[in-house]
N, C-alpha and C positions, 0 to 999 in steps of 0.2 A: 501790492505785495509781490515778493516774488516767487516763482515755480519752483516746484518741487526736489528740481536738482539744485543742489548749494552749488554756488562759482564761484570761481577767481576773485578776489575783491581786487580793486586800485590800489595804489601805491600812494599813502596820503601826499606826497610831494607833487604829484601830479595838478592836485588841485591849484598849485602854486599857478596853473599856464592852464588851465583844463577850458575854460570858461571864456578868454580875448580874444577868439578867431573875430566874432562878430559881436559887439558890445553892445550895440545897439539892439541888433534882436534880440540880445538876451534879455534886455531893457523890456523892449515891448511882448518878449511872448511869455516870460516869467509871469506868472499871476501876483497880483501885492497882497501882503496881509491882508486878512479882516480886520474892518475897525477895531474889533473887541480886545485885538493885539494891543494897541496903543492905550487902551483902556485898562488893560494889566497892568501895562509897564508903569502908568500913571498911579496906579494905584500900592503895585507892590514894590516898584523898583526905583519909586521917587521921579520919575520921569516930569519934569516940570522948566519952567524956565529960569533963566540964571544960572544954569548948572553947568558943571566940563563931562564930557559923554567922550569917551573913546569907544569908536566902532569897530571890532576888526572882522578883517576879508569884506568891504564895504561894495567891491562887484561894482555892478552898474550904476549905482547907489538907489534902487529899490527902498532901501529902508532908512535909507542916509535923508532923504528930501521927509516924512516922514519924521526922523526925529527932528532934522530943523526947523520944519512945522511948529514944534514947542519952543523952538525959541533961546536956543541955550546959551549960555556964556559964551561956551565952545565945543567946535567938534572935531577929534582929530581919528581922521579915517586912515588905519589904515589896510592898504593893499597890494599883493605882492605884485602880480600880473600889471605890465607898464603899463598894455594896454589899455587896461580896466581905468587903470588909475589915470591914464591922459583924458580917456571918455569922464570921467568922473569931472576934472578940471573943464574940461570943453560946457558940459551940461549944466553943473551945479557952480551958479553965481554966488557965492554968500561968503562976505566976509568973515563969520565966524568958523569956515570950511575951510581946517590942515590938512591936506593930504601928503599922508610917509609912503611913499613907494619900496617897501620892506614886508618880507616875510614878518610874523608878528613874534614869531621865535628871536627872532635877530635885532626889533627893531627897537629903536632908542627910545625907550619913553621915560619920562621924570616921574620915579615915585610918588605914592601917595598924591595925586596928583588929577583925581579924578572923583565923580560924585555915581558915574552909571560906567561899566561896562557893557557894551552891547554884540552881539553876533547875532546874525540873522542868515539860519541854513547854508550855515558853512563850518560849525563847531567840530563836526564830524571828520573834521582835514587838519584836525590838530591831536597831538597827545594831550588828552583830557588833562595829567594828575600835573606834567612840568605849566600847562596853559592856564588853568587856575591858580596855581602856585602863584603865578608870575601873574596874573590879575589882583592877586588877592595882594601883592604887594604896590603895587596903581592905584588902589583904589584909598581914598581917606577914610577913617573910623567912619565905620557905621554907610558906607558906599553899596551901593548894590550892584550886582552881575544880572544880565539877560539873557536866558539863549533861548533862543527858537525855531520853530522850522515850520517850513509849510511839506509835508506828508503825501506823497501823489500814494494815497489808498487808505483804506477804513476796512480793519477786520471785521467791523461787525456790520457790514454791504456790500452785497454786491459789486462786484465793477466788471462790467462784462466786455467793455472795449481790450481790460489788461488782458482778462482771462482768455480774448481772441487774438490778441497779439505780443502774448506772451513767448512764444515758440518761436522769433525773430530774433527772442536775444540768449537764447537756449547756450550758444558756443562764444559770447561775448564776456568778456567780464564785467563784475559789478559794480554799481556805485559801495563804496562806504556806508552811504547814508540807506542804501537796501537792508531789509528782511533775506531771506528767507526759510525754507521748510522749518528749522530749526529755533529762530530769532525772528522778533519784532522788527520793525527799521531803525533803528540809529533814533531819530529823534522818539519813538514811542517806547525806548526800553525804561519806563518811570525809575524801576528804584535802580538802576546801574546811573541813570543821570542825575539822580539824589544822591546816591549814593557817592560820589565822584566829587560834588560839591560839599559836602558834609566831611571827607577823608581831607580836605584842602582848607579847613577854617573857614567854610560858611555855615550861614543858617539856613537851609533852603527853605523854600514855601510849598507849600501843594502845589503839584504841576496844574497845569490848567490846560483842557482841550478841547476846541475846534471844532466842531465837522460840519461842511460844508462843502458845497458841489460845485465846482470848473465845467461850462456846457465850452467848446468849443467847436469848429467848423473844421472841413479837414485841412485850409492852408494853416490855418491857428494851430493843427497836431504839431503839421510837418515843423513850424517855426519850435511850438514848445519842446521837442523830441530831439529838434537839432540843438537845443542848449544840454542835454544828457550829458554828463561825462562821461559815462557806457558807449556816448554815441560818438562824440568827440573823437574821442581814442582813435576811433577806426580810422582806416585808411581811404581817403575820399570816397573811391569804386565803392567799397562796402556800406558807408555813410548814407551816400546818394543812393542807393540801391533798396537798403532798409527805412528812409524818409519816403522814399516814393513807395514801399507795401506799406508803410501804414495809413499814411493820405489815400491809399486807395482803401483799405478796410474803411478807414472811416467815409468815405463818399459813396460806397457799395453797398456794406453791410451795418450801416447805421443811418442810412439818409442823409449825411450830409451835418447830423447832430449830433455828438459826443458826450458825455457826462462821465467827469473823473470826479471818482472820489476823493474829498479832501481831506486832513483832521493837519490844522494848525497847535502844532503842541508846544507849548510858554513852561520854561523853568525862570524862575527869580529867587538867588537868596541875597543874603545883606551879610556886610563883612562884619564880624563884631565889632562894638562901640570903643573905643578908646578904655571907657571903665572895664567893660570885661576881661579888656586884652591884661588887664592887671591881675 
């Protein structure tokens, strides 16, 4: 969560580039869903094999290898950052793997044309009402949308690593996807994420969420912390200077053991059926 003074937020276009310096650690220090994720999706979002799934902002494809796991007809990811999107190509072998190197605002997809749309903690870097709009025309009768996120904190625990190194990013501005004193984070605000998908011609489902605890080591902070896009932003000297206080808080004053709190929060609705749309 974040402290008590509200800050600056990002500029969503940012997110376009936020995340390519290093694709690879973003790969390995990102934590991946909980199984129970996949288990949703399977459940409320139709997630199964045979199906066309458009991913967007597919990143390092964390969640990308994951839905291919089921199997699909096809998947077309896409990604703005080239970067992301050449790592994507280099790592993920699968013949039913499209990768669009386009913002999703801009990018070319064939109507109706899909059985899942999926985003996975990155919805937050789009205009909600024009980005369902334009899903909700992608997807065929009766299609389902996903968004989700993985939440670095739990209002209702403790987390005493943020609460000691909170004051690091006191004069930095924020992620998007942040709380603070005022607001929930981005993925925990339920009925504004209900609400959003309901003004856009879905039928949402009851959110579903999460919680569960990230134990990390302090190079595992520095790595996870350097994927921030609070942290990103900064200019090297500053970057390098606030990765090395926090690997040291966690080596000093935690032994070397970390514990972040989690809460993985799932939105799924379904676009109406063909009969309804009548």
């Amino acid at each position: 969560m974040e402290s008590a003074m509200k800050r600056v937020k990002l500029d969503r276009r940012f997110g376009r580039e936020a995340f390519g310096d290093d694709p690879a650690n973003y790969h390995s220090a990102r934590p991946p869903y909980p199984q129970a994720t996949w288990a949703a999706l399977r459940e409320r979002a139709g997630l199964r094999a045979g199906i066309d799934i458009l991913e967007i902002g597919a990143g390092s494809g964390l969640a990308t290898m994951a839905l291919l796991g089921h199997r699909p007809r096809s998947l077309v990811a896409v990604e703005p950052d080239g970067r992301l999107a050449d790592y994507l190509r280099i790592s993920i072998d699968d013949p039913c793997l499209d990768i669009v190197e386009a913002p999703f605002e801009t990018a070319d997809l064939k109507p109706a044309s899909f059985d899942l749309v999926a985003a996975a903690t990155m919805f937050h870097w789009l205009d909600p009402t024009a980005s369902l709009k334009k899903i909700h025309g992608l997807l065929r009768p009766g299609g389902a949308v996903a968004l989700w996120w993985n939440v670095f904190g739990d209002a209702g625990r403790p987390d005493v690593f943020h609460d000691e190194t909170v004051h690091l990013f006191a004069s930095h501005p924020s992620s998007l996807s942040s709380g603070d004193a005022a607001r929930l984070p981005h993925g925990l605000e339920a009925n504004a994420r209900v609400g959003e998908l309901a003004a856009t011609g879905f039928i949402a489902d009851e959110p579903q969420f999460l919680s569960w605890t990230l134990t990390l080591d302090p190079a595992a902070v520095r790595r996870l912390y350097a994927t921030y896009s609070n942290v990103t932003i900064l200019p090297p000297s500053k970057r390098f200077a606030l990765l090395d206080a926090l690997e040291a808080i966690a080596a000093s004053r935690f032994g070397g053991r970390v514990e972040r709190n989690m809460t993985t929060a799932i939105y799924t609705a379904r676009r109406r059926s063909l009969e309804a749309d009548h």
